[in-house]
N, C-alpha and C positions, 0 to 999 in steps of 0.2 A: 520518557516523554510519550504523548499519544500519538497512535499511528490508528489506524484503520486496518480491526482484525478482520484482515481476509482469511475467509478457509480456501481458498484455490488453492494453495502450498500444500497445508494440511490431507486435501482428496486428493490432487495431482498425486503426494508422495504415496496413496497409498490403493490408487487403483491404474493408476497410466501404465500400460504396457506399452510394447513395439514398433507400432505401426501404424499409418493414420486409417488404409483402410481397405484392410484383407479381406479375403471371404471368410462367411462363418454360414451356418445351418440356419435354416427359416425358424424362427422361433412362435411358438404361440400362443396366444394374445393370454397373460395369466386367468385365474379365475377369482372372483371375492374371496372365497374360504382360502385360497393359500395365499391370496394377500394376508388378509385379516390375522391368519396365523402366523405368519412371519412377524409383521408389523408388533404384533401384539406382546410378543417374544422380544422381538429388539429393541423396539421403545423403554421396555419396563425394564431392561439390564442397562439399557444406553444411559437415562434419563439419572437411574442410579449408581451408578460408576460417576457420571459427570455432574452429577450433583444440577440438575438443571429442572426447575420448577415443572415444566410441560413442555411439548410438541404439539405439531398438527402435522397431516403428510395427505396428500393426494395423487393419485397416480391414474391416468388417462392412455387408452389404447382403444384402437379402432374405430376413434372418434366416439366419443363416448368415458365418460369417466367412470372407473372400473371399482374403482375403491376410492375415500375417504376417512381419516379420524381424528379424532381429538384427543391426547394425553396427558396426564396431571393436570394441572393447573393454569388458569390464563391469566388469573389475579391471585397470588399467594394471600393476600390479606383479608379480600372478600370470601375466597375459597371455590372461586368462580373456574367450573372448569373450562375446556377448550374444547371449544366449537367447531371441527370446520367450516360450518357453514355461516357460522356470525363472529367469531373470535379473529378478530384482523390484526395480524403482525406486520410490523417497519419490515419491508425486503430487501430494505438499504439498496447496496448497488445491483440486483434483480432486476430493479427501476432502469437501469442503464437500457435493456431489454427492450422496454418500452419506446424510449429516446429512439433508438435506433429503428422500431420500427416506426418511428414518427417521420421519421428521417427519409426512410425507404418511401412511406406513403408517399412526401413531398417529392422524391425524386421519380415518382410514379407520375405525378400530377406536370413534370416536367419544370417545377419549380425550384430542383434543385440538380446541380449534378456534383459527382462524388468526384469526378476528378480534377475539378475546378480551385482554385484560391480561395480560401474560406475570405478573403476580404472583400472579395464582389458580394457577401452578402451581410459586413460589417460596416455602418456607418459612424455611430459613434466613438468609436477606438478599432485601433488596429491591431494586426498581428505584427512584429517587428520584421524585418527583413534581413532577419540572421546570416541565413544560409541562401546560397542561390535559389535553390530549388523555394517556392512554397508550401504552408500546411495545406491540405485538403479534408472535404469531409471523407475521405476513406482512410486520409492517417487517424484520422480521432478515430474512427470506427475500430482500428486494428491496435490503436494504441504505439505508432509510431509517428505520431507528431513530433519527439524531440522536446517535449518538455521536462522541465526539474518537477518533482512533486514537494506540494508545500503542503502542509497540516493546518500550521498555525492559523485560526481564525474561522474554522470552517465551520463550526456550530453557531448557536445562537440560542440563548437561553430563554429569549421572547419573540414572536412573531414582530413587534415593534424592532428589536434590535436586526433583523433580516432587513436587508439594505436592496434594490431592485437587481435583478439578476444582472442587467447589463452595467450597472454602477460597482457592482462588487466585479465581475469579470474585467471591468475596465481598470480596477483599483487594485488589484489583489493579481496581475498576470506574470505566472512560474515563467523564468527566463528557458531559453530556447539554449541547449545543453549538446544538443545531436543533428544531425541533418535528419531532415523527416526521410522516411522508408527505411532506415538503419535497422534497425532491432526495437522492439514491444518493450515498452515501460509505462505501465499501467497506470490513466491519466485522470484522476477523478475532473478534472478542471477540462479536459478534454471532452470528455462528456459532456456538462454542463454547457461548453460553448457550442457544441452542435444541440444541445436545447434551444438554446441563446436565439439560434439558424434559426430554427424551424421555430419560434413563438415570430422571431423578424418576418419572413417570409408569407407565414399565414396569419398575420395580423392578430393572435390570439397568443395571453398567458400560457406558458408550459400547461399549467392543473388545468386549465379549463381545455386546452389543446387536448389535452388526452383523455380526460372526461368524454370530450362530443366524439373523438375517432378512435378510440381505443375500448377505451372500459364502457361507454355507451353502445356499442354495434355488439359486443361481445357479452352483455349481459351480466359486468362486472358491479351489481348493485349494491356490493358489501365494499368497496375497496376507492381509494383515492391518491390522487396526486398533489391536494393540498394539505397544509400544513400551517393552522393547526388541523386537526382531524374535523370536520365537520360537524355542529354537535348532533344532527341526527345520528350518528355514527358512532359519536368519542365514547360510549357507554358500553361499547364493543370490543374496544383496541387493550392488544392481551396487554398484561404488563412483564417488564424485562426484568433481571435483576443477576447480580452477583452473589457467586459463595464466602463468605471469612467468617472465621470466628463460629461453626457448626450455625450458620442462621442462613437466610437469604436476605441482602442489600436491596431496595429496587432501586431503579436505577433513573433519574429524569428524564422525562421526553425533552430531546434536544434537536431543534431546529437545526434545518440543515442549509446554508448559505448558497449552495452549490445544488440548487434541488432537482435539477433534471438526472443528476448521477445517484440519486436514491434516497425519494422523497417520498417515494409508494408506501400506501398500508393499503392489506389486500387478505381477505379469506382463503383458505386454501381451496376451497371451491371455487372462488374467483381464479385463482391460479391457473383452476383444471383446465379454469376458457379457454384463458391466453396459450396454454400448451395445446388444446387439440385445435385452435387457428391455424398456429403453425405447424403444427404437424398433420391439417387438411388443407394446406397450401395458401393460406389466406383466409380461409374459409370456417364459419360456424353456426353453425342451423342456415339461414338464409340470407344470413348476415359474413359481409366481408371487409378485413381491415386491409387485403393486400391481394393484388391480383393473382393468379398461378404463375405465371415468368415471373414475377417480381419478388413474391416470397423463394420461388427457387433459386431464385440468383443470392439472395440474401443468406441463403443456406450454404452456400457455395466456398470455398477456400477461398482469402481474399491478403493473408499473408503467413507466414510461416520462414522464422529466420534461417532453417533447413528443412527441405521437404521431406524427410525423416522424421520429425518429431511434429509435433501438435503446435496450431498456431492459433488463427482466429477467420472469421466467416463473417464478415459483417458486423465485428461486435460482438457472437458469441466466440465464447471460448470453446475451443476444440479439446475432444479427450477421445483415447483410444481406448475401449475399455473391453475387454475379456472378445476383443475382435471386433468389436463395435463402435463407427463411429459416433460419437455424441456430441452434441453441441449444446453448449451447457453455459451459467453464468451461476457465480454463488455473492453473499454480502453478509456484511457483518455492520451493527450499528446498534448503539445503546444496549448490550446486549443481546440483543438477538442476531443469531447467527439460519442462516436459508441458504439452499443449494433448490436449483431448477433444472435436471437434465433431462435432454429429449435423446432418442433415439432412432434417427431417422427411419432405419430398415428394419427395427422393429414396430413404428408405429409404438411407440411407448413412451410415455412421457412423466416422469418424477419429480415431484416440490414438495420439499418438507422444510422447516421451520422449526427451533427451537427460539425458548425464551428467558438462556442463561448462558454464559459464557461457555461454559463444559460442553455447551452444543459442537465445537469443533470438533473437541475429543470424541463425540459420540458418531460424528459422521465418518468418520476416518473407519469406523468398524462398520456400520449402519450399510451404507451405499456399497463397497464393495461386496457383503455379504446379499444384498437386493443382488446384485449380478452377476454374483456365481448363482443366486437359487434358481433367478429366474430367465437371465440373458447369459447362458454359459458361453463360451465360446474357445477358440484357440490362437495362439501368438502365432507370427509370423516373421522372419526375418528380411529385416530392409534391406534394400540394395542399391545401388548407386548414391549420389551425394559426393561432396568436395571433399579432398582429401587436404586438411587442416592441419598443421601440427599444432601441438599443444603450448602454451607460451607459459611457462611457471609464474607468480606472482599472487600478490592481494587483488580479489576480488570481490567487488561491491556491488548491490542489487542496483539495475539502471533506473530500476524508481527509488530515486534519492534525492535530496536537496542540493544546490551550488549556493543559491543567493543570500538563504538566509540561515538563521544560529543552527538549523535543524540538521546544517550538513556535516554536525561535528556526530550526529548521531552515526554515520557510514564509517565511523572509527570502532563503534563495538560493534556494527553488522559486517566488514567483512571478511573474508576467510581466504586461507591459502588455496593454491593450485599448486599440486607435488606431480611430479612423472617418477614413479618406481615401480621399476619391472615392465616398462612398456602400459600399464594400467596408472590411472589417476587417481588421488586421494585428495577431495574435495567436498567440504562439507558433511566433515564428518562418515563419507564414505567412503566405500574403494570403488572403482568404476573401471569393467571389463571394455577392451573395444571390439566392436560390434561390428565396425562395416570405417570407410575411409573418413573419419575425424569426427565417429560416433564413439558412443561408446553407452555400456549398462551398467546401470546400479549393482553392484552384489546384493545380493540377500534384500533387494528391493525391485521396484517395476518402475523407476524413472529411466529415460534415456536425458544423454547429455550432448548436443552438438555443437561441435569448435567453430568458432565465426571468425570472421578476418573482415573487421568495418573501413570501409572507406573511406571513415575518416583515420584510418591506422589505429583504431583500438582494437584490442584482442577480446572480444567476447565469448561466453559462453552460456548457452542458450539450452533452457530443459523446457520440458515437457510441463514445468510454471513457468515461475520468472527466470529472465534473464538478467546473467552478470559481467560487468566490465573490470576491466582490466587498470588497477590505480597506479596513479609511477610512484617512485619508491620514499618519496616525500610526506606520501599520505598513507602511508602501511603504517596500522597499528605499532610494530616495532620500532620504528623509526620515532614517532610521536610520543610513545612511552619513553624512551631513552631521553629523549629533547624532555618531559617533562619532571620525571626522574632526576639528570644533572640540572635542571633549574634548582629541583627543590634540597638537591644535597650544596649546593652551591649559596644556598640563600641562608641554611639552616647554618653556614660557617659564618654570615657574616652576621645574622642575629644573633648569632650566641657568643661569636667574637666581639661585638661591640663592648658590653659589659664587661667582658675579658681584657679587652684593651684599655679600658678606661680606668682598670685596678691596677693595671703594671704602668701604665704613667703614672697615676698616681704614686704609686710604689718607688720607682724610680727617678720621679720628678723629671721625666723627660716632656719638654715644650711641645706640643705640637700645632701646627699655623691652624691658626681658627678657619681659613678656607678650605684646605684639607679635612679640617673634623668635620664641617657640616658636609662636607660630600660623602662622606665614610654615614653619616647617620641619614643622610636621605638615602643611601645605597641600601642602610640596614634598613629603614622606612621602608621599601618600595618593594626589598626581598619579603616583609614580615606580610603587606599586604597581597604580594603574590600569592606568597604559600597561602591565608585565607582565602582564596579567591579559589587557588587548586583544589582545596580540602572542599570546601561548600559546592562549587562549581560540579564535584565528581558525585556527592552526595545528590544533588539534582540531576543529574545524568543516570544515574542508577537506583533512582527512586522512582515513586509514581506522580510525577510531575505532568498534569497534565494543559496543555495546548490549546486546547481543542474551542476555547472560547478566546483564545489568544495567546499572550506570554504573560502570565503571573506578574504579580507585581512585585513579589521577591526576590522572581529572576530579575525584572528590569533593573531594581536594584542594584544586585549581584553583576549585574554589568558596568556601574560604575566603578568598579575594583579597578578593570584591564587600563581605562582610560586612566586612574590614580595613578596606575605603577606607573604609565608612560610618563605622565608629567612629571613624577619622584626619581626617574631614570633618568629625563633628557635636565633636568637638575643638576643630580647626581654626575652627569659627566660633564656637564660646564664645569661644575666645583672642582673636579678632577683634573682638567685639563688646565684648570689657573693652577693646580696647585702641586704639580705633577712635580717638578724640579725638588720641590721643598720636601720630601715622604722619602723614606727609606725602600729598598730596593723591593722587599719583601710584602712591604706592606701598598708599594705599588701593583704584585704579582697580584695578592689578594685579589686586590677593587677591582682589576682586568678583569681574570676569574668573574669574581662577584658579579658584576656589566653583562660579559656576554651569557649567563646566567639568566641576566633581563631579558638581556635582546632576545633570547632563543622562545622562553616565555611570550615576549610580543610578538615575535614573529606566529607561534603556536596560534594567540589569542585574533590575528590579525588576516591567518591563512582560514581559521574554520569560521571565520566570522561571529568572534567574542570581542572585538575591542570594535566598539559603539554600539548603535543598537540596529542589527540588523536584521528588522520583524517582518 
């Protein structure tokens, strides 16, 4: 099913060291020729390893943009190459970036405050009133609001089928899963509703909002927040695409429903702007989007589920990298994959952009190699922090579904948590402890910190996402087993049916015609299960994609569970008139055979497959 490839896991795993933020040595400002030479070099190995049409990368120090380029291709079909300076890629959630400094402005302007009830500034629909506490715009900001992430719907394959932001947020609201300030689970709908805030507040459109105070003060004349692309412009926007079959796929421009969480196309000279603003405190040529206190505060830690590891600042994501902190955001969307890191105490600022899915792969080598050449630094060991024990079990990322079919996807993303040898083995790694209910990656630079949530989940929280803790109902094993003795339980009565209908015959043994039609709605209900298991797993494990809704195959596919229910609750009427009259054995069966269903509906009815729940 589609999800939204984020690269934050992907760089998290392959540059976050120790600490949020050690001393390291003054570094100095690089020079063009050893960009240029780096860049030049790792582009043309990245791009080729990952199989990805082009790049663009700009990188900004000392106010001032220090380098620039373009890579391969911006249009594989025209042959059109990439531009930094006219060539404009989707930044997907980069966009978030924006939002939030829109956000910041407003609460400059005194129109908004962060620690207020997001529904003093919602009229037309509400937040619900889950949890005592309220959201705030500082949980959207840090990504602890406590919302479920939903998928399903969130593109749009026509600027006509995009529905107004505040009628899709009112229509389309992810149930409320956590108590806000818990633990970060990364909230694309959270975003967009503190869009939502500030187009309410300042009486203007998100695009046009940030057209006049963002991309207008800053000199952003290649780059936009509407969608479609404007046509002065649309003859500029790179195109995306995928690898199969030794060719390149392009990939559709797909509107995005939710447009304040990453709706931008932007040059990567645009980019440079928006990096040396914030990393001259608001400020760019004579022009300012944010005051100095305000941009510093913005910069500032604003949560972190242990102060050991990496959290968030207003929105950006935090990373600890080679002794440096960075405050960074990455997005992935149609294709194209972009990371934006700044570097506050070096005054260094990096946005690069690819225009093929392999762009992940290629940043994972890309970025950490930009910071050993040019931001060396050294690790530090943490100290203090809660002293956590470890609680074993299946663990699932906290951005995940409850409400709807999506949540059955948390059955192939979670993973075990082992304690062996006093170190953990999770996710595929082994993890050293570090300090009191830390702990390190072997042979890797992620830390890991144990959480203990007030609402009594046991989490565990890295240096990306974070993971909860499932009870033992909802562990993979448990659920394979249940789905497993359905289908060896069903596969007896389908294929007993015709079996039993040859030895009465054979035998000429009578049996009460109320009893047979229960024994063939049972095999009815077993034969439509197993189809439903068999198709059902096939679209689980295919590339079924969401993203413009739920298919009309799956909807289909969903009449199955409602079937078996009604061929079940059949099935044991017939049974219970007919129970007296059936021999002892052939009453064990249909037991068997029944709770075979029920375990099956229960399955279909826990992950939200029996009706349609989109």
């Amino acid at each position: 099913m589609y999800v939204f490839r984020s690269l934050l896991v992907a760089v998290c795993a392959a540059l976050v060291i120790l600490v949020p933020r050690p001393a390291v040595a003054a570094i100095d400002i690089p020079e063009e020729r050893a960009l240029a030479d780096f860049f030049d070099a790792a582009m043309t190995d990245g791009l080729t390893a990952g199989h990805v049409p082009g790049a663009v990368v700009s990188v900004v120090g000392g106010g001032k943009m220090l380098f620039s380029k373009g890579y391969g291709l911006a249009d594989v079909e025209n042959r059109r190459p990439f531009d930094p300076g006219t060539s404009m890629v989707r930044i997907a959630s980069i966009t978030k970036l924006f939002t939030w400094t829109a956000v910041m402005q407003q609460v400059e302007q005194g129109k908004l405050d962060l620690k207020a009830d997001v529904n003093r500034y919602l009229t037309a629909f509400r937040i619900p009133a889950t949890y005592p506490r309220p959201i705030t715009l500082q949980d959207l900001m840090d990504h602890t609001a406590g919302f479920e992430d939903r998928t399903i719907g969130v593109g749009a394959r026509s600027k006509d089928d995009v529905p107004p932001l505040g009628n899709y947020l009112a229509g389309n609201m992810p149930a409320r899963v956590r108590p806000p300030g818990e633990v970060s689970a990364y909230s694309n709908y959270g975003a967009a509703l503190a869009g939502y805030i500030v187009s309410r507040v300042s009486g203007q459109p998100y695009d046009q909002y940030v057209r006049d105070h963002i991309l207008g003060p800053l000199a952003m004349r290649h780059s936009t927040a509407a969608e479609p692309v404007p046509a002065p412009l649309a003859t500029d926007l790179a195109r995306s695409y995928d690898y199969e079959g030794g060719a390149y796929r392009r990939k559709p421009f797909v509107f995005d429903n939710l447009a304040p969480d990453g709706s931008i196309s932007a040059t990567a000279n645009d980019m440079a702007h928006f990096m040396i603003a914030h990393l001259r405190e608001g400020r760019f040529g004579d022009q300012r989007i944010l005051d100095g206190p305000t941009a510093r505060l913005m910069h500032r830690r604003t949560f972190a589920a242990d102060p050991r590891i990496d959290g968030y600042a207003h929105g950006f994501k935090e990373q600890t990298l080679n002794g440096h902190r960075v405050i960074m955001h990455d997005g992935g969307w149609e294709g194209f994959q972009s990371a934006l890191l700044l570097v506050p105490d070096a005054d260094l600022g990096l946005f690069v952009s690819t225009n093929g899915l392999g762009g992940a792969d290629a940043f994972t080598k890309i970025i950490p190699a930009f910071f050993d050449r040019f931001l060396p630094g050294k690790r530090a060991v943490p100290d203090g922090g809660a002293s956590v024990m470890p609680v074993e079990g299946f663990y699932k990322l906290t951005r995940s579904a409850e409400s709807s079919i999506e949540k059955v996807v948390a059955l192939t993303d979670s993973t075990s948590l082992r304690v062996e040898g006093g170190k953990l083995s999770f996710r595929g790694s082994t993890w050293s402890p570090l300090g009191p209910g830390l702990y390190q990656q072997n042979g890797g630079t992620q830390r890991l910190a144990l959480v203990a949530g007030g609402s009594g989940v046991a989490y565990v929280a890295t240096d990306g996402p974070a993971y909860q803790r499932v009870p033992w109902w909802d562990t993979p094993p448990v659920n394979v087993v249940i789905v497993l003795l359905f289908a060896v339980t069903a596969l007896t009565a389908v294929l007993g049916l015709p079996v039993a209908a040859v030895v009465r015959r054979v035998k000429k043994r009578p049996v009460p015609r109320v009893w047979r039609a229960g024994r063939v709605l049972t095999g009815l209900a077993a034969a439509v299960g197993l189809v439903f298991v068999v198709l059902f797993t096939l679209v689980l494990t295919g590339d079924t994609s969401i993203l413009y809704g739920v298919p009309t195959n799956v909807q289909v596919l969903l009449v199955l569970p409602l079937l078996v229910l009604a061929l079940t609750v059949a099935a044991i009427a017939a049974t219970v008139r007919a129970w007296r009259r059936a021999g002892v054995l052939a009453r064990g069966h249909q037991v068997v055979v029944l709770a075979g269903l029920l375990a099956l509906l229960w399955f279909c009815g826990h992950w939200n497959l029996l009706g349609w729940h989109l």
